[in-house]
Every structure is written in C-alpha cells, then in structure tokens.
LOTORKOL-380461 format. One record per residue: x, y, z of N, C-alpha, C, O, CB in turn; residue in one letter. Coordinates in steps of 0.001 Angstrom, whole numbers, plus 500000, padded with zeros to 6 digits. Glycine has a CB too. Example, Ala and Ser with C-alpha at 12.3 -4.5 7.8 and 13.67 -1.06 7.14 Angstrom:
<pts>
513190494310507800512300495500507800513200496700507800514236496681508465511308495527509046A 512850497750507080513670498940507140512900500030507870513409501138508039514084499402505725S 
</pts>
This chain:
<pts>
212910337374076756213474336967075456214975337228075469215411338377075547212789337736074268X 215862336026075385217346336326074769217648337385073931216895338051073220217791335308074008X 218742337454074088219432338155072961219516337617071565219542338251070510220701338338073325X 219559336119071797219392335434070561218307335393070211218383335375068982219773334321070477X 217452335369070451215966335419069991215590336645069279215094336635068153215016335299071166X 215845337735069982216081339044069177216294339092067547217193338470066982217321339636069756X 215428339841066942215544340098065364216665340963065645216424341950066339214164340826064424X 218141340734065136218741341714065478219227342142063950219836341307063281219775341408066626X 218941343496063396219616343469061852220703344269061881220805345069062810218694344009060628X 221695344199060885223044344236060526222526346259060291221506346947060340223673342870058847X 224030346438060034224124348039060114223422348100058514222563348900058144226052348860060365X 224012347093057766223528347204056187222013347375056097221662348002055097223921345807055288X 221132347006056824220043346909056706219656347606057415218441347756057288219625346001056719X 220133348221058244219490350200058685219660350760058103218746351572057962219848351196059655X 220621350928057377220984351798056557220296351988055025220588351277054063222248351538056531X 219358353053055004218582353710053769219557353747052598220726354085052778218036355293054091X 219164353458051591219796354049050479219461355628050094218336355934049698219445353171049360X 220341356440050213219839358133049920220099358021048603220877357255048035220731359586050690X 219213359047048060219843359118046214219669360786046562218921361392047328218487358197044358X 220839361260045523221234362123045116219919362746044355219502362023043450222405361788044491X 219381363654044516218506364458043317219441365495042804220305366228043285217020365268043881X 218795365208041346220158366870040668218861367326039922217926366727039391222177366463039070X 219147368437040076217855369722039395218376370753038434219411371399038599217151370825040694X 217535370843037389217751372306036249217648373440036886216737373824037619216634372535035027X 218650373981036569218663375496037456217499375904036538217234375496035407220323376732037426X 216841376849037338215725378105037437215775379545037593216267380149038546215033377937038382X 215299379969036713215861381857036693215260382020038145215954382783038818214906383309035181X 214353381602038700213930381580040173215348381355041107215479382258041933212743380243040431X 215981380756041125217149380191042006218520381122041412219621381312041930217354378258041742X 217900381637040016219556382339039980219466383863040158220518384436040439220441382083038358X 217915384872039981217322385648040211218067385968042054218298387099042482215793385178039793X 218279384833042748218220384650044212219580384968044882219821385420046002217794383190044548X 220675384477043529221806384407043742222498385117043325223627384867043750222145383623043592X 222475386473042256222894387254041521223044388680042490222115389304043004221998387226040300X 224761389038042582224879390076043230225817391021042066225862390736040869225500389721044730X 226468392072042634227324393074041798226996393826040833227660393911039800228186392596041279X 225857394502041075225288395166040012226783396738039471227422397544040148223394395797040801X 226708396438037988227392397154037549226669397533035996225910396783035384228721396551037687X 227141398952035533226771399517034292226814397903032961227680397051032764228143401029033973X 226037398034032605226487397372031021227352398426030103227636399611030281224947396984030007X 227663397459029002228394397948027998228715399473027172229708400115026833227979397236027315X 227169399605027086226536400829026811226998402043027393227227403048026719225317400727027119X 227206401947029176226733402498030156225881403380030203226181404561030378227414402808030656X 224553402916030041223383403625029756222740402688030994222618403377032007222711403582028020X 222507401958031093221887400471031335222928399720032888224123399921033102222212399325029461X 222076398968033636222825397939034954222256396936034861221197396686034284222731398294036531X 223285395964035722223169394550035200223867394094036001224953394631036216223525394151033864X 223281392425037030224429391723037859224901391239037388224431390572036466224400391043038716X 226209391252037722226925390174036384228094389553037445229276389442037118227852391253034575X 227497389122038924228081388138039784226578387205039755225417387580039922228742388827041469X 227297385495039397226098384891040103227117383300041149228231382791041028224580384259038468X 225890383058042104227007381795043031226116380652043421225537380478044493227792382432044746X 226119379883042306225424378531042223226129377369043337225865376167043330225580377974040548X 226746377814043944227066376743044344226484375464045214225589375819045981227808377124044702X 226731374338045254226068373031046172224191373213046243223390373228047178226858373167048155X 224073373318044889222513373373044562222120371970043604221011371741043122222137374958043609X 223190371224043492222762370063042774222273369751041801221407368893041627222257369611043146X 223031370753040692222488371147039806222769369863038553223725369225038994222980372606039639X 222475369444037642223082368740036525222640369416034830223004368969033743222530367087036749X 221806370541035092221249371054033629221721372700034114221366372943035267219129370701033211X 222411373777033463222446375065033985222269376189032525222842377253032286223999375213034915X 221207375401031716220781376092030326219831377223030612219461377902029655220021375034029281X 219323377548032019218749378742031913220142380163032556219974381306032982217135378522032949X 221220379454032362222151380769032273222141381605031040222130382831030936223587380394032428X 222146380687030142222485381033028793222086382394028457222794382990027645221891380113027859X 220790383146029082220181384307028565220890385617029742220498386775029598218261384054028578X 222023385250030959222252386027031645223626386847031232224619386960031950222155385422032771X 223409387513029613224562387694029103225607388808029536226595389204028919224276387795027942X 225155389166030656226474390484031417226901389873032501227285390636033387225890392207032061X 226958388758032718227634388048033540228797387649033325229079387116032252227109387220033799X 229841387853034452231571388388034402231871387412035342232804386670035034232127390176034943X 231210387178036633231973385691037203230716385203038254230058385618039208233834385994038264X 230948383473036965230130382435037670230910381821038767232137381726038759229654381334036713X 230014381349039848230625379976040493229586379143040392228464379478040771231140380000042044X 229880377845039813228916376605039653229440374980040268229152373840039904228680376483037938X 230601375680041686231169374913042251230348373593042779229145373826042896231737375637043091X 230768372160043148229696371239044307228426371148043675227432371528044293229373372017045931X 228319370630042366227002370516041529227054368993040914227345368071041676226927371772040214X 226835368794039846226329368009039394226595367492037978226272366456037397225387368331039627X 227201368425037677227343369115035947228739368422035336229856368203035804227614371238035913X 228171368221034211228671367438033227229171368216031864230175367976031194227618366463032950X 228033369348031636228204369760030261227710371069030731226612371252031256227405368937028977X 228751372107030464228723374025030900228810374061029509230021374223029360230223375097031997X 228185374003028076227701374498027150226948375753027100227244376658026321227170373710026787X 225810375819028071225516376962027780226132378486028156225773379659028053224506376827028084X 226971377933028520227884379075029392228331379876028139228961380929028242229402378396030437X 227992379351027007228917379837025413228233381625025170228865382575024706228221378380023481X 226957381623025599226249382480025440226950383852026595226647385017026340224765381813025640X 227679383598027563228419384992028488229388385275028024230499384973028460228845384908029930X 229067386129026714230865386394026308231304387577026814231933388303026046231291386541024632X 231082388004028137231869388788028917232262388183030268232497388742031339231211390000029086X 232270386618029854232655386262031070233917386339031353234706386360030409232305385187031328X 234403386399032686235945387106032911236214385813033929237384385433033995236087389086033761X 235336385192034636236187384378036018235088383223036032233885383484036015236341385433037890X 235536382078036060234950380871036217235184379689037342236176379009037078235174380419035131X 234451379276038597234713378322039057233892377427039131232809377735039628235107378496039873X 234086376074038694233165375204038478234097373450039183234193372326038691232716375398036560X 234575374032040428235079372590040939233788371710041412232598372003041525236199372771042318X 234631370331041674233209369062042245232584369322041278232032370401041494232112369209043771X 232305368906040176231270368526039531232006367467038411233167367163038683230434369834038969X 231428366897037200231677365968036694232111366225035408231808365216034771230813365244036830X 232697367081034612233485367226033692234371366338033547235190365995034400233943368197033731X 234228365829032227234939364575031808236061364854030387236943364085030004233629363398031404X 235674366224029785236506366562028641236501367954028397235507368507028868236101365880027448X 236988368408028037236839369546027015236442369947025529236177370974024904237715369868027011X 236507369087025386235975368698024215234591369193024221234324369495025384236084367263024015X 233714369386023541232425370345022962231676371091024130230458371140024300231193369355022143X 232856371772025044232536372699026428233014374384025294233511374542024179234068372141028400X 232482375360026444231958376334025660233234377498025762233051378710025877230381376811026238X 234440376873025697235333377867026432236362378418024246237120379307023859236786376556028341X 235961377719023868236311378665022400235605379622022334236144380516021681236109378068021019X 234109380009022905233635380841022569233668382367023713233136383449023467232495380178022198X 234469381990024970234773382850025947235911383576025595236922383485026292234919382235027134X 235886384141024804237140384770024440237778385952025775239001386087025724236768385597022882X 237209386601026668237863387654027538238069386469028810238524386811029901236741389272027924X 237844385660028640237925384315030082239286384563030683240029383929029935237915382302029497X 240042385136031624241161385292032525241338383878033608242407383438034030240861386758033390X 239983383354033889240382382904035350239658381264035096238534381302034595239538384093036887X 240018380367035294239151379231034985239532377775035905240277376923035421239324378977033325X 238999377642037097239047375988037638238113375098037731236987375156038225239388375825038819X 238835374045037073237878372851037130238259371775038212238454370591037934237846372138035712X 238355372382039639239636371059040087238202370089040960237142370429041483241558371859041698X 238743369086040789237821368148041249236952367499040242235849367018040500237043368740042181X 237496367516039123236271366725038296237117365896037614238139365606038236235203367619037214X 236983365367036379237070364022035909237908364241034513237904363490033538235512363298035729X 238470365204034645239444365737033151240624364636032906241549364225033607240395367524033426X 240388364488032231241682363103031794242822363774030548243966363324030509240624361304030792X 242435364736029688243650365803029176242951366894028758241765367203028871244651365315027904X 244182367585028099244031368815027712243143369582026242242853370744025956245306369028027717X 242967368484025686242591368621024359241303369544024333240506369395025260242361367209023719X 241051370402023441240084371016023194239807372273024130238738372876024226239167370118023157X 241059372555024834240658373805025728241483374879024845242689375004024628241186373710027564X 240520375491024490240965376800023651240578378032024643239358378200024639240068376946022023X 241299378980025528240799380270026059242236381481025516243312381499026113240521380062028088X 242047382021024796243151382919024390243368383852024838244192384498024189243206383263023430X 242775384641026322242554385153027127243024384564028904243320385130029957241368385314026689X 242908383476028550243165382781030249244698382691030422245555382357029605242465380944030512X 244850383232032209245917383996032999246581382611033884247656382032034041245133385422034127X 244998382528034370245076381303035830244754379831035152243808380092034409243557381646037323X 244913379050035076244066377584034885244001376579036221244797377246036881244873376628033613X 243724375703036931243506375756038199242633373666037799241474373260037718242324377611038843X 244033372969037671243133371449037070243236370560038315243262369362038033243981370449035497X 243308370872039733243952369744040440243317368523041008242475368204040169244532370239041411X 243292367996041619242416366386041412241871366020040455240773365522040705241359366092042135X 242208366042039182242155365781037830242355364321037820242547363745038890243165366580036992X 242327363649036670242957362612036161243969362373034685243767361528033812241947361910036145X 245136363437034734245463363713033951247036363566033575247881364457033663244926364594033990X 247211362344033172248354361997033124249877361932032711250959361422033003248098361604033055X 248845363314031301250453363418030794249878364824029914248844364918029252251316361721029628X 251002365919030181250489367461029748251253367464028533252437367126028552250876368891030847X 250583367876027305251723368584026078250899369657025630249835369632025011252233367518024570X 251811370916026197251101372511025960251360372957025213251208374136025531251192373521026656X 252016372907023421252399374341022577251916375907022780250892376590022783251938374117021233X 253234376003022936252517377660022269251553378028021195251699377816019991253524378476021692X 250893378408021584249608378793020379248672379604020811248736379616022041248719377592019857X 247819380301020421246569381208020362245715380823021930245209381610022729245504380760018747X 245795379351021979244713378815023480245784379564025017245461380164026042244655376200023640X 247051379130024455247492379369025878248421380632025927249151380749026911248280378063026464X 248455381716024807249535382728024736249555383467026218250669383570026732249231383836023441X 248227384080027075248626384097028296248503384081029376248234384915030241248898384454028409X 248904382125029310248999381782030622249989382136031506251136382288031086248966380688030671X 249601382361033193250330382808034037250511382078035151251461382351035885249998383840034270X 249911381363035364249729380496036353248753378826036142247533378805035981249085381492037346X 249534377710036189248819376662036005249233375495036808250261374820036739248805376406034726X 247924375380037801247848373907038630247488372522038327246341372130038113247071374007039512X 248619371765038324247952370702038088248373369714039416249104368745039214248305370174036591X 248021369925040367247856369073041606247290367790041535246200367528041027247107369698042507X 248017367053042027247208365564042715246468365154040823245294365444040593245343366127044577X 247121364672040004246363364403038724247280363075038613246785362274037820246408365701037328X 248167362751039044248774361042037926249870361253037069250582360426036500247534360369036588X 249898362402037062251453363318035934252057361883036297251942361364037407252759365340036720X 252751361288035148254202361014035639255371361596034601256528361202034744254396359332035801X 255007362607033487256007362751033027255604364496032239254434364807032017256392361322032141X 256580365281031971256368366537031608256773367054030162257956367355030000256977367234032543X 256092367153029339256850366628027788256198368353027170255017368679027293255886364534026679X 257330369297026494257170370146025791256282370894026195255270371136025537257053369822024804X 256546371409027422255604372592027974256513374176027483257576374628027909255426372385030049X 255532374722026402255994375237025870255406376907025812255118377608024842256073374429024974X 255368377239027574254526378055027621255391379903028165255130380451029237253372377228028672X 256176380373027309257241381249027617256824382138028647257583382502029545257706381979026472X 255048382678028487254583383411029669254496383319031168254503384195032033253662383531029468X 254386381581031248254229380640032697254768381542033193255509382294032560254882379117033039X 254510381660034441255325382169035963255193381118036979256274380755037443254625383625036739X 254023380463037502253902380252038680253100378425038626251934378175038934253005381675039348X 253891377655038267253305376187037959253439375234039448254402374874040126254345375383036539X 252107375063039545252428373568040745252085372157040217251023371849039676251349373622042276X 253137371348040450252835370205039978253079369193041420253919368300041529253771369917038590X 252193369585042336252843368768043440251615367392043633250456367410043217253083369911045068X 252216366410044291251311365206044597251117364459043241249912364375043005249816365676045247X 251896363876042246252046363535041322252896362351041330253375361895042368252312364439040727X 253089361833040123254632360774039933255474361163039231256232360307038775254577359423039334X 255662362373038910256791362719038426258070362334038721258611362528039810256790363678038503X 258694361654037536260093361587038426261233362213037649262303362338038245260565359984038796X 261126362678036223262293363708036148261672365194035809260448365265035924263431363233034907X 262432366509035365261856367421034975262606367963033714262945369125033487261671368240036015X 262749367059033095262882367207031595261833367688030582261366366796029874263194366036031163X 261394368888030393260359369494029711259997370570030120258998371122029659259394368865029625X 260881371193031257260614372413031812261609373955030635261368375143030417261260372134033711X 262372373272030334263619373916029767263227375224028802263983376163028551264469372743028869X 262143375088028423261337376239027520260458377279028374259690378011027749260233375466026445X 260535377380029779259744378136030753260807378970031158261433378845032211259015377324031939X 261022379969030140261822381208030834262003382131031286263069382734031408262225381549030683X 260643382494031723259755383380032389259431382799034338259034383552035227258193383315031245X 259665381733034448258841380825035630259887381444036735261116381480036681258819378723035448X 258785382031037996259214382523038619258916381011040236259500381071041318258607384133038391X 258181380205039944257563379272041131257388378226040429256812378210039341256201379681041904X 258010377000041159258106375892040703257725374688041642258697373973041884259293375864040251X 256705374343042150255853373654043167255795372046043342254707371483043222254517374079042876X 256910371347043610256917369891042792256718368674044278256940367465044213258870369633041699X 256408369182045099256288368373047042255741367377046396254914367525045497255083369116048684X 256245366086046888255068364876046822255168364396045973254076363961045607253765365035046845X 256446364021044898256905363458043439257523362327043671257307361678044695257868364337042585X 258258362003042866259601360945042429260793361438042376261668360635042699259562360338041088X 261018362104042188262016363170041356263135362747042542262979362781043762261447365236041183X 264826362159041433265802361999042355266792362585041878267841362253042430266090360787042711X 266907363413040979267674364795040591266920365708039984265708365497040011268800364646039684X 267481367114039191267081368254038666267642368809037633267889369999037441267067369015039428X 267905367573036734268148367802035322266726368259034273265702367701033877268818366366034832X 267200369235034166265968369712033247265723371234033681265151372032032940264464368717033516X 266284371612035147266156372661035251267425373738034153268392373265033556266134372679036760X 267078374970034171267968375153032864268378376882032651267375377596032625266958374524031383X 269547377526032519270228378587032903269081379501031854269270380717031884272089378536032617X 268227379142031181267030380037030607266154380472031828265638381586031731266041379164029468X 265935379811032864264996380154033792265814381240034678266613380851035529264431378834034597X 265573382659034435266767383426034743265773384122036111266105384966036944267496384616033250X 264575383452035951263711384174037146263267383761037903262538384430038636262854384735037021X 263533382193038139263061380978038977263642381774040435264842381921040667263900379172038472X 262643382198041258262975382564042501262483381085043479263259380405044149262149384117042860X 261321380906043354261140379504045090260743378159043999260061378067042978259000379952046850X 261599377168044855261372376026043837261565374876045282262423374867046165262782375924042198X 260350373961045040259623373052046121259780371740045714259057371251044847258084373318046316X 260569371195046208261016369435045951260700368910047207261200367799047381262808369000045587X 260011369354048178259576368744049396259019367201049040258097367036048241258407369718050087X 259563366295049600258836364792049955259535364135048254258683363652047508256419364869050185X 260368364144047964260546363455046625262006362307047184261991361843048324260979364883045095X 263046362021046301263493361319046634265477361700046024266293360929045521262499360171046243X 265563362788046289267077363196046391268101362978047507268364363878048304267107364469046280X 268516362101047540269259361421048126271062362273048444271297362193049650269123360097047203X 272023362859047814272949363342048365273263364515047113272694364652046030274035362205048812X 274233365177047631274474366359046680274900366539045377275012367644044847275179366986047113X 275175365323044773275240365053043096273720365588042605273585366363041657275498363106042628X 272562365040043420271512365370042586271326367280042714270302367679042161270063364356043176X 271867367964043117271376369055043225271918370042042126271449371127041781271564369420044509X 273201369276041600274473369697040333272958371087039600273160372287039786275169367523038607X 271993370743039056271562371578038059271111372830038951270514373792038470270400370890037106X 271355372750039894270598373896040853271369375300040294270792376353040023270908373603042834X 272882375029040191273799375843039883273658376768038190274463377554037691275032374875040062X 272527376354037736272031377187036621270714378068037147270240378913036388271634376177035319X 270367377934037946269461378806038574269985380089039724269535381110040245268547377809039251X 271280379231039703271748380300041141271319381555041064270340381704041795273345380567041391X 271667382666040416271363384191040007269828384254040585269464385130041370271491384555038109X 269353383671040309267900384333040781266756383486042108265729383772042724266949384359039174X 267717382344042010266708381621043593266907382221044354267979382809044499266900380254044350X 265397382320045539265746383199046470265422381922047615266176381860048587264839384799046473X 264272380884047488263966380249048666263763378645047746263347378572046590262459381058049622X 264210377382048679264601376049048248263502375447049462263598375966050574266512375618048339X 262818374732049328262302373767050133262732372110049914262087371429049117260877373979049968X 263466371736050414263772370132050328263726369489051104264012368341050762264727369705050017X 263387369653052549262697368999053450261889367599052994261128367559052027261833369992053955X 262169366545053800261680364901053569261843364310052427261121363436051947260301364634053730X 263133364943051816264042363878051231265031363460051856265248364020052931264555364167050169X 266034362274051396266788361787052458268083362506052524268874362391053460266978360349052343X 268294363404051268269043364248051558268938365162052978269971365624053463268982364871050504X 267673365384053587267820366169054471268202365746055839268579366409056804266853366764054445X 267944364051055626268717363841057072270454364198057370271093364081058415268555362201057359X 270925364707055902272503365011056501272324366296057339271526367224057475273797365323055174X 273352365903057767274091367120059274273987368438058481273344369397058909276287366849059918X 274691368445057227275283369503056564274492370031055510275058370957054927276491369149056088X 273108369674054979272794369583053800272524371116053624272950371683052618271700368549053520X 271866371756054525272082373606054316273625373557053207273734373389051992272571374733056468X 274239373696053862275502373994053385276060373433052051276632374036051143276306373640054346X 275704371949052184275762371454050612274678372132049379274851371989048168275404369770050675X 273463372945050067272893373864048736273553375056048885273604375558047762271209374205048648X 274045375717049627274591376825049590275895376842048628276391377825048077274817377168050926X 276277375621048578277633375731047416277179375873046571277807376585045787278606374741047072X 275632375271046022275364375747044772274461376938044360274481377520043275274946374780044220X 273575377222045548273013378805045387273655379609046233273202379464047368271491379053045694X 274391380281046184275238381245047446273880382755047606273754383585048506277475382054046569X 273319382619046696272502383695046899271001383300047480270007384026047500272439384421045573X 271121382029047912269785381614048399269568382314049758270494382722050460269670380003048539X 268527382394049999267769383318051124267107382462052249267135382763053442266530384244050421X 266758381820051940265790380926052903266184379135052245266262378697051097263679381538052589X 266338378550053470266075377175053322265240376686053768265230377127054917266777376517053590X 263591375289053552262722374796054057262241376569054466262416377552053745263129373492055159X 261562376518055941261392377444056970262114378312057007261466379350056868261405377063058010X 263405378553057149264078379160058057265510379973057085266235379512056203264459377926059286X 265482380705057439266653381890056568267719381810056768268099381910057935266644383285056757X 268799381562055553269816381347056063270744382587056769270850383775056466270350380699055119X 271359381783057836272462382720058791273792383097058268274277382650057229272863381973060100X 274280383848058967275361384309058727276720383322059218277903383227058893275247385604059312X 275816382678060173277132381259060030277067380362059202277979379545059075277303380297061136X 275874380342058412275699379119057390276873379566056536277987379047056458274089378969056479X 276342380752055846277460381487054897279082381609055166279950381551054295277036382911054828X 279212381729056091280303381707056565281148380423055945282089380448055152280103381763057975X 280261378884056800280498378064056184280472377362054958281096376421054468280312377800056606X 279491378166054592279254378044052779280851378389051979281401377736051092277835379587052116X 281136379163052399282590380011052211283824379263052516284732379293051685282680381290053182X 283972378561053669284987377698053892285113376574053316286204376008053251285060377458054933X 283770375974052697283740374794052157284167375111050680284635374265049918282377374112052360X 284022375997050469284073376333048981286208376771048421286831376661047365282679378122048843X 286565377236049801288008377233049796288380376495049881289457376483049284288628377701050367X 288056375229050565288609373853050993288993372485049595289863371655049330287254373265052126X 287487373070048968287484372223048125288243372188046749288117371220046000286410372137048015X 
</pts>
C-alpha cells in the first residue's frame, strides 16, 4: 500500500481535547496541607495557621471559611474566581493567590481583613483598583494584570502602603498617586510615557520603570528627597536635555540604570548623568570611577 493510500490524519485529529477539571476544596485536602502550628489568641490553645493550596485546581475554596487562625494562605495556580470566603480569617496576615481568575475587587473579602500586610494577585484578570479596601496592607503585588490606568488617594485602604507592583498591566498613564508612605514602586513593562503623577511620593526610595515609553523625567520632583535607585532601562531617552529633572533628585540617588535607550549609545553618556547627579554611585552595572568623576569635574568647569 502507498503512502497515498494510507489513512493518514492531521496532527488536529490526534490531538484529544483535555478539559480542565476544577474541584471544591475539602477539609480532607486542606487538613493535608496545613503546617505552623502556633498558640491561638488565648494562648491557652494551638492552631495551624499556615495552609498551601497551591495547583490543586481549585474553583470553590468555601470550606476555608471555618479555618479561623489562619495567618498565611497560598491559593496560588487554581482556578478561583471569588476568595469570599476568605472574609471569615480575620487574622489573616499574608495572602498569595496568583494564576487564578480574579476579575474585580469588587464583592472580594479584603474589607473585612483588617490585619492583611501582604497581598498578590499577579496573574489574574484585575482590570482596576476599585473596591480594594486593606487598611493594614504594606506589600500589594498586581503584575500581569490588566490594568490600565491607577488613581490611588490617600485614605483609610491604602494609609500603609510600602511597596506596590504593577508590572506588565497596560499602564499608559500615572494620575494622582497619592500615596506619601510608598517606598518601593515598579512600574516596569508598561506604556507609560510620561511620569507626571509621581510628584506626591515623598517618601519613594525605588522607582522601577524598564520597558516604558518614557522620553524625559518631568514629573520627577525635589519632594522625593529619598529616591535612591531609579530604572529607565529600555524606554526611549534620547540625549541629555531629557535627563534636566534628574537634578532635583541629586541629594539622594545613589544608582541610575539607563541602559537600551539611545541615549546610551553616546561615548560620554556616564558623564552627561554625572553633571546632573555628582553623587551618583553606580551607573547600569558598574560603579562609577574615579576617572569618571574626574571628568564629571572638567566638564562642569568647561561649561
């Protein structure tokens, strides 16, 4: 028999359709997973209050609800849509719940977590901010989000935040982030292209922006008196006019990453930031020398 004669079928038609099963967690499966035994409240009484759900395929997790000395879930690589019952751990302290399918905040159980410090949702389907009330949370952690445009007031939800990622989400613009506690924000892999809305972060010690638009640094602002490392890697600053606002940060930058902008193909471009941070420490990789400075110094007499 030929080859042509041969039933020969296409890859499409070997190929099974697999389906996904998603299952209600079971005090059986979380009984399994529960470590860290520590005193309860009382301290009369012990209680695990670590549990680690993770990649169990879960889409229902209402038999948590009764595991009330529990301090940090992971319900990472699941299934889950709606962490409602989570309302019932109000000593929960640390939350990770990436890969799964969160679509809002909106009627999720985090008004009622009041001691909540630690909370990521990265990998799911968050499109904004609305309805996240934690008056307690340090870390927030949103990245592969779908979230296109942030407006944070100061208020009761976010008094103290310390750290907030919003990686790889669609940002293209930064409007009234108004968070005085911030220290440590990444906004990298985005479309950002100016940073006009930073100007109220006067506390921010890390500023994470690789992988933007951004073709100057207006917006940075002589309030940020603590901005030590600030990351413009891969954006689009082109010669040393755009760097003019750097010179309100000088006092306290210690390290600049600007590597794969086209500014960096100049000969000189070390030296063109050094006119404006003389106290910078490190450029990209590598620390600045004592001949950079040197020349930092001559250029600065010359001119």
């Amino acid at each position: 028999m030929s080859a042509s004669d041969e039933d020969v079928s296409g890859p499409d038609e070997l190929e099974e359709e697999v389906e996904i099963k998603s299952y209600h967690l079971t005090k059986e499966t979380i009984g399994q997973q529960l470590s860290l035994l520590c005193r309860t409240g009382n301290g009369l009484a012990h209680a695990f209050v670590k549990v680690d759900l993770q990649d169990k395929n879960l889409s229902n997790i209402s038999a948590l609800s009764s595991y009330i000395h529990l301090c940090y879930v992971d319900i990472s690589n699941n299934c889950l849509t709606d962490l409602s019952p989570l309302a019932h751990l109000n000593q929960l302290l640390w939350l990770k719940a990436d890969n799964n399918s969160v679509a809002s905040f909106k009627g999720q159980p985090f008004a009622h977590l009041r001691y909540l410090q630690w909370l990521s949702l990265a990998m799911n389907h968050v499109t904004e901010l609305d309805g996240l009330i934690a008056p307690s949370l340090e870390t927030l952690i949103l990245t592969g989000n779908s979230i296109q445009k942030i407006k944070l007031q100061q208020s009761v939800s976010f008094t103290n935040l310390v750290t907030l990622e919003l990686r790889r989400n669609g940002l293209e613009t930064i409007e009234d982030l108004n968070l005085p506690h911030l220290r440590h924000l990444f906004l990298a892999q985005n479309n950002i292209k100016c940073l006009e809305g930073l100007e109220k972060l006067e506390r921010l010690m890390t500023l994470h922006l690789r992988d933007n638009q951004i073709d100057n640094l207006k917006g940075l602002s002589a309030n940020m008196k603590g901005l030590q490392y600030l990351n413009i890697r891969g954006n689009k600053i082109f010669n040393e006019n755009a760097l003019q606002s750097l010179r309100l940060v000088s006092q306290s930058m210690q390290t600049l990453v600007v590597s794969e902008n086209p500014l960096g193909e100049t000969t000189d471009y070390r030296i063109c930031i050094l006119v404006h941070l003389p106290r910078l420490e490190r450029i990209d990789k590598d620390p600045v020398s004592r001949e950079e400075r040197a020349d930092e110094v001559k250029r600065l007499r010359n001119s």
